[in-house]
PLY file of the C-alpha trace (Angstrom):
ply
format ascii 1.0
element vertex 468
property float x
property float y
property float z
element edge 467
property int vertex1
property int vertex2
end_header
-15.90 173.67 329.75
-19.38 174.39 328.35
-20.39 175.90 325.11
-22.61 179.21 324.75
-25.38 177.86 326.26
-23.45 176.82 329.42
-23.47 173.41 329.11
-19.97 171.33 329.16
-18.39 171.44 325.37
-18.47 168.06 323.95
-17.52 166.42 320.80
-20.27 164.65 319.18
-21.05 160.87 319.75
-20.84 160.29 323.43
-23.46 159.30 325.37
-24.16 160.52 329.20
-23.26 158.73 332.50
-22.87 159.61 336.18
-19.81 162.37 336.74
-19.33 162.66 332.69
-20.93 164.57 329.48
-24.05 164.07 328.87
-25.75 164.09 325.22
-26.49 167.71 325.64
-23.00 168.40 326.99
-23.48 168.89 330.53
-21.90 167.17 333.26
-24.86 166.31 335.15
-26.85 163.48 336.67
-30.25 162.46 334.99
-33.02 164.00 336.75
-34.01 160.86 337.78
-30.98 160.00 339.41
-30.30 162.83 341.26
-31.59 161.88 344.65
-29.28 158.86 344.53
-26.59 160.96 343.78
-27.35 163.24 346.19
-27.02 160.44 348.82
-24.51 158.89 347.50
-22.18 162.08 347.61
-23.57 162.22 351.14
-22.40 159.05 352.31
-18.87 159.22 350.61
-18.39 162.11 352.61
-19.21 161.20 355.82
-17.23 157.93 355.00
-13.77 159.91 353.49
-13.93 162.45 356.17
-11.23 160.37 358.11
-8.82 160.35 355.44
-8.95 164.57 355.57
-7.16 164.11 359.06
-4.00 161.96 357.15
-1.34 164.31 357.05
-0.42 162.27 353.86
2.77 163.41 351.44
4.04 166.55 351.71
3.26 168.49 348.00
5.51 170.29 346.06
5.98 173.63 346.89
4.14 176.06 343.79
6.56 178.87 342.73
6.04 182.41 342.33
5.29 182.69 338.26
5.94 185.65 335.59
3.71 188.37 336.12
3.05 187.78 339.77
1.02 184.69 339.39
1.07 183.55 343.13
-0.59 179.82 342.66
-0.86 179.50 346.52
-3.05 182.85 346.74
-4.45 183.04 343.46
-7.69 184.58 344.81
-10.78 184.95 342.70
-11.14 185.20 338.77
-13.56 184.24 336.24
-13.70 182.38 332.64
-14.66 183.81 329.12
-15.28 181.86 326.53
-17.32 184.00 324.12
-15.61 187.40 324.62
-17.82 188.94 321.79
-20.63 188.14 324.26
-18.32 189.55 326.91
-18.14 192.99 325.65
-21.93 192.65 324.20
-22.92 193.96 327.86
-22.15 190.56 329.36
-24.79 189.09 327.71
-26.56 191.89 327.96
-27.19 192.00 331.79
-24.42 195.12 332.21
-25.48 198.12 330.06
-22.28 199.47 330.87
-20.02 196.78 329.27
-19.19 197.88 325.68
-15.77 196.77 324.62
-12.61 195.65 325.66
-11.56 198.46 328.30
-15.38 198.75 329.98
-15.20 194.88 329.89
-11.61 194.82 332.43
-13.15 197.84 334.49
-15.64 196.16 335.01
-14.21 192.62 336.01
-11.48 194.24 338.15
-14.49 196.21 340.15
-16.13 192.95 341.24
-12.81 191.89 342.48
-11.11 189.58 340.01
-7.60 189.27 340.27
-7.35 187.24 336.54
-9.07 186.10 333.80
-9.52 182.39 332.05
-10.31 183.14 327.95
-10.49 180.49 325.49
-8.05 180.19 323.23
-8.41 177.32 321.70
-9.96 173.89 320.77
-7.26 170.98 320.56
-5.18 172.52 317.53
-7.31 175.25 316.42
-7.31 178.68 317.71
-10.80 179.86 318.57
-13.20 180.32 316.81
-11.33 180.48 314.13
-7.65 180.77 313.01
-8.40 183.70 310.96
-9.95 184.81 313.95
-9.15 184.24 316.79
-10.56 185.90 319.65
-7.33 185.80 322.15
-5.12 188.78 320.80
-2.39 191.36 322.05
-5.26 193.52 322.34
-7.00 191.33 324.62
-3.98 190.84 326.69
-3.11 194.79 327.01
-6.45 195.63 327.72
-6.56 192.99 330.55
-3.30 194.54 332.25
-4.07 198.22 331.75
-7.01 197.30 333.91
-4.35 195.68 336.70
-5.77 191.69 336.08
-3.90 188.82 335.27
-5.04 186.83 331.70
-4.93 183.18 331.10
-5.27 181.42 327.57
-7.10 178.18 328.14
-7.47 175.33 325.54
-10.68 172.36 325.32
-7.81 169.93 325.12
-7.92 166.44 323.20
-4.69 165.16 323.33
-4.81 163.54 319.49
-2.16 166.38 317.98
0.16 167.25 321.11
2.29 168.98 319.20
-0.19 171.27 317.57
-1.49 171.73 321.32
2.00 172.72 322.68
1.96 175.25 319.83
-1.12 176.92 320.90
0.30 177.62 324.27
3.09 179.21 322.74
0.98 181.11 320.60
-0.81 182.24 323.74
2.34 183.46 326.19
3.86 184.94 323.02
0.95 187.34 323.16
1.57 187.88 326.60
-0.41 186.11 329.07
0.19 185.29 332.37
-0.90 181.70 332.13
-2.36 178.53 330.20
-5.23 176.40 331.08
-5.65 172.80 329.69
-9.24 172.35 330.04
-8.93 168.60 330.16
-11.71 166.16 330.58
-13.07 163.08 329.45
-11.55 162.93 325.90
-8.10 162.34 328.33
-9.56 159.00 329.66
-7.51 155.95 328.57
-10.89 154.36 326.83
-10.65 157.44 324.60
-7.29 158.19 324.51
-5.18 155.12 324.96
-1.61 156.82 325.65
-2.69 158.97 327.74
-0.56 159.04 330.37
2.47 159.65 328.09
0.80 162.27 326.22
0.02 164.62 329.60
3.69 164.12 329.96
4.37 165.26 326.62
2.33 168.19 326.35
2.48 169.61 329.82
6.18 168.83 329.99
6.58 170.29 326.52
4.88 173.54 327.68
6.86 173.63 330.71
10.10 173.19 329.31
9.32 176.11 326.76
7.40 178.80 329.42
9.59 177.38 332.66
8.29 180.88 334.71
4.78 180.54 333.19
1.76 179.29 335.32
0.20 176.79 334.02
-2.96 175.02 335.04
-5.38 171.97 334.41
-9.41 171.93 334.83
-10.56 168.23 335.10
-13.54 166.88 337.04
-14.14 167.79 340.57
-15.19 163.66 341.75
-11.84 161.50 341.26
-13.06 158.10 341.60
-15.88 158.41 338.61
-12.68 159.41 336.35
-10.35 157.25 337.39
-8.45 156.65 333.80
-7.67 160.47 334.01
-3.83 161.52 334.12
-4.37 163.51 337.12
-0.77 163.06 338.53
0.89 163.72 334.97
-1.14 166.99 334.15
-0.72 167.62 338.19
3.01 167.34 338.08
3.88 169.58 335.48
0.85 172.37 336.51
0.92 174.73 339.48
-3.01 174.57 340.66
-5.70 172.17 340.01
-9.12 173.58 339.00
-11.52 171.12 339.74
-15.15 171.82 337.37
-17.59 172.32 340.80
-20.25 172.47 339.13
-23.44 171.73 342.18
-26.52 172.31 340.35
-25.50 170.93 336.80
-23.90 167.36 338.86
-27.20 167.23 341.33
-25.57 167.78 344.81
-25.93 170.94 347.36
-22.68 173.21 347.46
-21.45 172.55 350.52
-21.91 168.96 350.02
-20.05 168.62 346.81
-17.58 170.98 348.10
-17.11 168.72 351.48
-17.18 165.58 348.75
-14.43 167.09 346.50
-12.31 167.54 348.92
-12.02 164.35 350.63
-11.76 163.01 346.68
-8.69 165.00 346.31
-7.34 164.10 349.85
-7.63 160.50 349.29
-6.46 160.75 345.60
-3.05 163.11 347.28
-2.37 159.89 349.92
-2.11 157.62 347.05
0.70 159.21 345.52
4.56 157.96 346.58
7.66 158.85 345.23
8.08 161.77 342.79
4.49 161.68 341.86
3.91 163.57 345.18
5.13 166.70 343.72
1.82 166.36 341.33
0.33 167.79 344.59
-0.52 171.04 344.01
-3.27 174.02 345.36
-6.96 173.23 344.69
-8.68 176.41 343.31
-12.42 174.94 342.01
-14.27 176.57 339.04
-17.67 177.44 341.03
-20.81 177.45 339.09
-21.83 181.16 337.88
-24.87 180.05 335.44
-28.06 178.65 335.40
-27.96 175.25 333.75
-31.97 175.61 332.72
-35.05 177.89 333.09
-35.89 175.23 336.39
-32.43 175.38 337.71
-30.99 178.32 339.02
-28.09 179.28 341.13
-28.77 181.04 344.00
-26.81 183.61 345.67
-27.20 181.83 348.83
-25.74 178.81 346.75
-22.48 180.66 346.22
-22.56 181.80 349.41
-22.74 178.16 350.69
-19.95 177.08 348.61
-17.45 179.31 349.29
-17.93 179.33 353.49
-17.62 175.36 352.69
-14.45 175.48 351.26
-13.46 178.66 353.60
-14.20 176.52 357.05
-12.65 173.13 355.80
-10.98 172.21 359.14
-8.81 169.83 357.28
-8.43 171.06 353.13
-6.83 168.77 350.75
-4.68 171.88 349.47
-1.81 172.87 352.59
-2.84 176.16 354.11
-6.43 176.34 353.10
-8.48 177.38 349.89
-6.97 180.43 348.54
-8.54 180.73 345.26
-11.73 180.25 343.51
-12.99 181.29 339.59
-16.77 181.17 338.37
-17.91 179.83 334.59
-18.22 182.13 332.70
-18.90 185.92 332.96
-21.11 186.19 330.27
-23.72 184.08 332.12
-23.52 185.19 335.05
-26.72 186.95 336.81
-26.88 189.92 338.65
-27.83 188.06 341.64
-24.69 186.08 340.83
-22.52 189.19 340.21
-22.98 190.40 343.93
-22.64 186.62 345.34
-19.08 185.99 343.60
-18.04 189.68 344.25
-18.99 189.70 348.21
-17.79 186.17 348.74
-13.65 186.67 348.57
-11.67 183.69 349.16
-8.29 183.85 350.66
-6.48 185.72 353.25
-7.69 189.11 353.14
-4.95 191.97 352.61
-2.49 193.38 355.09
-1.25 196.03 353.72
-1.88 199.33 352.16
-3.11 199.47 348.54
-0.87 199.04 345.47
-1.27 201.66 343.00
-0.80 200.79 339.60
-1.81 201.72 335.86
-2.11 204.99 336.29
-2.67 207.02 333.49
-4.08 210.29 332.18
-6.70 211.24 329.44
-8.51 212.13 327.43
-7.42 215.30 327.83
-9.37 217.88 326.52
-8.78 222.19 326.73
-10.49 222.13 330.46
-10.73 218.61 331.59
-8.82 215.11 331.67
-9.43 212.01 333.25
-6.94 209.70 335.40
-7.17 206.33 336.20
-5.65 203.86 338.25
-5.43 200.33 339.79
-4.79 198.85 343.16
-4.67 195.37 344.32
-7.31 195.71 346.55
-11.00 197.56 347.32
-9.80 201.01 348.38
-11.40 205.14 347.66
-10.30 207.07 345.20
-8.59 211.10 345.25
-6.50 212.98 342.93
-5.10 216.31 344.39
-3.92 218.92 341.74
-2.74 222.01 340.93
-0.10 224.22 339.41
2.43 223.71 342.03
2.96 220.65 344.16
1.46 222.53 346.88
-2.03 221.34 344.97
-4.55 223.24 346.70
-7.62 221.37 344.56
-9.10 217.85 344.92
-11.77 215.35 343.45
-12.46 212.06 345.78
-14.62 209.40 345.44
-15.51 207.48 349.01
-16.65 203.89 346.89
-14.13 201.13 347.37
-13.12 199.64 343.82
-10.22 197.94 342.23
-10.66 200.21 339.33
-10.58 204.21 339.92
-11.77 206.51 337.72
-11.88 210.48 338.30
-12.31 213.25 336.27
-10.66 216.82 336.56
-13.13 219.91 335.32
-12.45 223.17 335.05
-8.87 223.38 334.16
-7.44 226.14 332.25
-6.40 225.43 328.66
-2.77 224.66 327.96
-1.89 224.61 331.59
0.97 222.23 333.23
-0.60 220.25 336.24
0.85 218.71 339.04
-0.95 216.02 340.38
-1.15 212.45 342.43
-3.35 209.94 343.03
-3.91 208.34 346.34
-6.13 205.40 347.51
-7.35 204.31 351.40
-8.53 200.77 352.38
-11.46 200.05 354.79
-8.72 199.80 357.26
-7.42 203.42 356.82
-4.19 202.55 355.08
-3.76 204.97 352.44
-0.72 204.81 349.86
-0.42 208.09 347.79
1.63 208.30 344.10
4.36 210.39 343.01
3.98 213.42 341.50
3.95 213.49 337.30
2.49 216.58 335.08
-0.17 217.28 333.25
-0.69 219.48 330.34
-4.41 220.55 329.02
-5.11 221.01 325.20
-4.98 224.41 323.75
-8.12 226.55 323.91
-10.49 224.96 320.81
-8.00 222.42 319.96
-7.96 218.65 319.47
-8.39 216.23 322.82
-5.45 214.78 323.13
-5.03 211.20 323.89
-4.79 209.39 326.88
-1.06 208.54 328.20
0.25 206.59 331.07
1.88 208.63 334.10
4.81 206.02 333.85
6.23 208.14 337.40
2.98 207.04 339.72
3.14 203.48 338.54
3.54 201.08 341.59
4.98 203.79 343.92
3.74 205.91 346.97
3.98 205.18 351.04
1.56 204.04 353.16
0.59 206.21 356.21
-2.15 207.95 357.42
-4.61 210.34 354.97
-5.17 213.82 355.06
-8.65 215.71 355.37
-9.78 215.75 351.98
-9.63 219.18 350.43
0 1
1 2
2 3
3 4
4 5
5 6
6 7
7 8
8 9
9 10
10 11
11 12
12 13
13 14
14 15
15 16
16 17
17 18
18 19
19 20
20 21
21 22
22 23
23 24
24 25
25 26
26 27
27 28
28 29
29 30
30 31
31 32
32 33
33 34
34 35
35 36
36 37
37 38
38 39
39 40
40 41
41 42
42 43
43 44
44 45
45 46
46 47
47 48
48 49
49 50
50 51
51 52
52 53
53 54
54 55
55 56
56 57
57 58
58 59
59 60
60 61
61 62
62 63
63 64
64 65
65 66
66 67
67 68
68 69
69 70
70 71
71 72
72 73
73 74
74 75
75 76
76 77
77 78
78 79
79 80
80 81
81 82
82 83
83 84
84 85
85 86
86 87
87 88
88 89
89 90
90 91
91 92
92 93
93 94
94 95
95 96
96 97
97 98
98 99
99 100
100 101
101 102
102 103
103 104
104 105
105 106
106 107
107 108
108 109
109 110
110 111
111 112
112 113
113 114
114 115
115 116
116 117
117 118
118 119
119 120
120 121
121 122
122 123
123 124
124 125
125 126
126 127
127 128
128 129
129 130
130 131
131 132
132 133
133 134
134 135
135 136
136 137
137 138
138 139
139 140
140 141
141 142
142 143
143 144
144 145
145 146
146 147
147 148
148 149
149 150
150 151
151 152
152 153
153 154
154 155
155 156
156 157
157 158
158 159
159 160
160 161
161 162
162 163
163 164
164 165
165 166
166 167
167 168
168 169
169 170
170 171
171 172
172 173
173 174
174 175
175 176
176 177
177 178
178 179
179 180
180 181
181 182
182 183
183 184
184 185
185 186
186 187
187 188
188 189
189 190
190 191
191 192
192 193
193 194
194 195
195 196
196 197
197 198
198 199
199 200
200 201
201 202
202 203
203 204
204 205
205 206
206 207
207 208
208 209
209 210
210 211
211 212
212 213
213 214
214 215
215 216
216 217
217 218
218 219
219 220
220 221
221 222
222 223
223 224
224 225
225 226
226 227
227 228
228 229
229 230
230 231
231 232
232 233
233 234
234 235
235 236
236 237
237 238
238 239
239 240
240 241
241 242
242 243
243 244
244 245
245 246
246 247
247 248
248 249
249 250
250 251
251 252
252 253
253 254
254 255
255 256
256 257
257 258
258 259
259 260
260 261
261 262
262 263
263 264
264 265
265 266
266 267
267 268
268 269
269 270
270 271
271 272
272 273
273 274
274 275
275 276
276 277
277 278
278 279
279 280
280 281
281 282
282 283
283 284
284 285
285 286
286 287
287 288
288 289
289 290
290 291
291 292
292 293
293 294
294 295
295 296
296 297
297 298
298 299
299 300
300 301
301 302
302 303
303 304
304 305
305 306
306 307
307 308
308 309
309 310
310 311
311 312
312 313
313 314
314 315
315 316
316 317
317 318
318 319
319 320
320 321
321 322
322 323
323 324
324 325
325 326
326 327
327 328
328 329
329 330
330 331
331 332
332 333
333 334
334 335
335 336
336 337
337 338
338 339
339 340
340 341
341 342
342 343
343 344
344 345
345 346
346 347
347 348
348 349
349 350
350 351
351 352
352 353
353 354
354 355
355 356
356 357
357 358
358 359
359 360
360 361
361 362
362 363
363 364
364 365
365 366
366 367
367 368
368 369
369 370
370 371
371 372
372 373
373 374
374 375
375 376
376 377
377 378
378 379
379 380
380 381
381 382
382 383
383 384
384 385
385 386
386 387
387 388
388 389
389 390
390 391
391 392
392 393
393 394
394 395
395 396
396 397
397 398
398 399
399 400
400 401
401 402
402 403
403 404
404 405
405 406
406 407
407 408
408 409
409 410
410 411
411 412
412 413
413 414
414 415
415 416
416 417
417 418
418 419
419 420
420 421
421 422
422 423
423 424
424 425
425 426
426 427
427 428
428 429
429 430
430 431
431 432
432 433
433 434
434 435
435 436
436 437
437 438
438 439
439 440
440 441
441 442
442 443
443 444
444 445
445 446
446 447
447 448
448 449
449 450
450 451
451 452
452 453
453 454
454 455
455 456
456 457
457 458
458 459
459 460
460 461
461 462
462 463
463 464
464 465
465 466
466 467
């Protein structure tokens, strides 16, 4: 991936070329070259386009992982790699990101279903292994907000050992998944084993985290990296992220969306035997920065992208593109906030929202606030009163991920009832269970938050109330 700057990390010493790192770490084209490329990634697409209607081998089906990792529907997420620049206000284009909690709120408001954080670099945890910026903290604060969290390592391949041991570093924290941000260092003219060391870390990983998902980020154009153990890393991972990168490489969205695909398709009908089970969902890494002060990305450019790979009459991954992530939040715009957050990719729900995480507090002598998550954009109420009759409500008619509501004008050291309910745009409401609620004493100290273990995950669907 790139370093704070958003360019592609590197190590030092290697000199640029068409579809690799350049000197200042980018994968990019040469000004110069662009056009060419351009055209070039024109004409290979027109020219692979046949191959996209080759039924080809039949991939491996991708499990259901720990945690409710669905690698067929993985919908959309977004990568970290600085998270003290994360919860620095996201670079400091969202006043209202401050730390760990605002920082999930946040992300699970513009629709993320996970997040990608570095972990580490080869055998190192990052930035430092004093320090290290993926914690248990992280982790919890990432679930109380309802998202998924993935570890992801700049892998080298020279100490596979030391790498297996970072992803068990990482899932004994508790995350949902593990990245290997593989790219050119994996090439056989820099690593000269490299086929048998994908198979030994990725198999190693697998054989220790069998119900973990597990993923691999390498370069979106197959034939420029053709020394890369795709089908090794492929047949141990459950999705491919191919690094999409449009301005940065020199080619329009769509275009290098249309191109990437037919790479992958052709790549897919060269496999036989059990390398067809290295066949697994495409979900690209989109690009969410501006490489330079002369290059931006547009919404309209993310906007292009994802209709692309959402009208693919004939995708390389069976069933469509069901999944999508953006490098990296704390670079991203607010032009390119509202692009990635109004341009969903996958099927779109059918059924009424989840509720989840809900919780109460602080809780002070004559107010508290509860929270809660659901899987999808839905409105926000909390009835309450002393009885379950209620007889008092708050709503909030904005569809988030992420509900927040606070109670005023409660009578100290009082016992509650209350539940939580939440309605989609298409009317399907799910409403919680009922747990308690007891305000401070008159004066006396707030009293922390706690989660309402009773409304977690339960409710029926059916058909709202007036709102009182």
């Amino acid at each position: 991936m790139k370093s704070s700057r958003g360019f592609l990390e590197r190590r030092p010493g290697r000199t640029g070329r068409v579809g690799s790192r350049s000197r200042r770490g980018r994968e990019r084209t040469p000004r110069k070259h662009s056009a060419r490329l351009e055209a070039l990634g024109r004409s290979l697409v027109r020219l692979a386009l046949p191959l996209l209607l080759l039924r080809g081998p039949a991939p491996a089906l991708a499990p259901m992982r720990e945690g409710g990792v669905d690698p067929a529907n993985l919908g959309q997420g977004d990568w970290i790699y600085i998270v003290s620049d994360a919860t620095n206000r996201l670079g400091g284009r969202v006043p209202s990101v401050t730390n760990l909690p605002s920082l999930m709120a946040y992300e699970k408001n513009q629709g993320r279903r996970y997040l990608i954080v570095k972990a580490a670099t080869s055998d190192a945890l990052y930035p430092s292994p004093a320090q290290p910026q993926f914690t248990a903290a992280l982790v919890d604060s990432a679930h109380a907000a309802g998202l998924q969290i993935f570890g992801y390592n700049r892998s080298y391949g020279t100490n596979v050992p030391g790498e297996i041991a970072i992803a068990d570093h990482v899932f004994r924290l508790g995350a949902d998944g593990f990245v290997f941000d593989a790219e050119a260092e994996w090439e056989s003219s820099r690593l000269p084993n490299n086929a048998a060391a994908a198979v030994q870390l990725c198999g190693g990983v697998r054989t220790n985290w069998p119900g973990k998902f597990l993923a691999h980020a390498p370069f979106p154009i197959v034939r420029y990296h053709r020394t890369f153990p795709y089908k090794e890393f492929g047949y141990y991972c459950d999705v491919v992220m191919p690094q999409a990168y449009w301005k940065s490489i020199g080619v329009p969205p769509a275009d290098l969306a249309q191109w990437m695909d037919a790479e992958w398709r052709a790549w897919q009908n060269s496999l036989t035997g059990q390398w067809t089970n290295a066949i697994k969902p495409l979900v690209p890494v989109g690009q969410g920065w501006n490489p330079s002060g002369t290059q931006t990305v547009t919404a309209a450019e993310i906007t292009a992208f994802v209709h692309a790979l959402q009208n693919d009459a004939h995708p390389a991954p069976r069933g469509g593109y069901a999944g999508v992530s953006y490098w990296r939040a704390e670079l991203h715009t607010p032009e390119q906030w509202d692009a990635i957050r109004t341009n969903a990719l996958g099927p779109a729900p059918t059924n009424a929202p989840a509720l989840a995480n809900v919780s109460v507090g602080p809780i002070t002598d004559t107010s508290v606030t509860v929270t809660w998550t659901t899987d999808q954009s839905a409105d926000s109420g909390v009835e309450y009163g002393w009885t379950t009759g209620y007889g008092d409500a708050v709503t909030n008619p904005t569809l988030l991920w992420y509900h927040t509501i606070t109670l005023v004008g409660l009578r100290p050291n009082t016992t509650y009832h209350f539940r939580v309910e939440s309605r989609n745009a298409g009317g399907q409401q799910t409403v919680s269970g009922d747990p308690l609620l007891t305000t401070a004493a008159a004066g006396g100290p707030i009293l922390p938050g706690t989660a309402a273990a009773t409304c977690s995950g339960t409710g029926a669907a059916g058909t709202s109330s007036p709102d009182k």
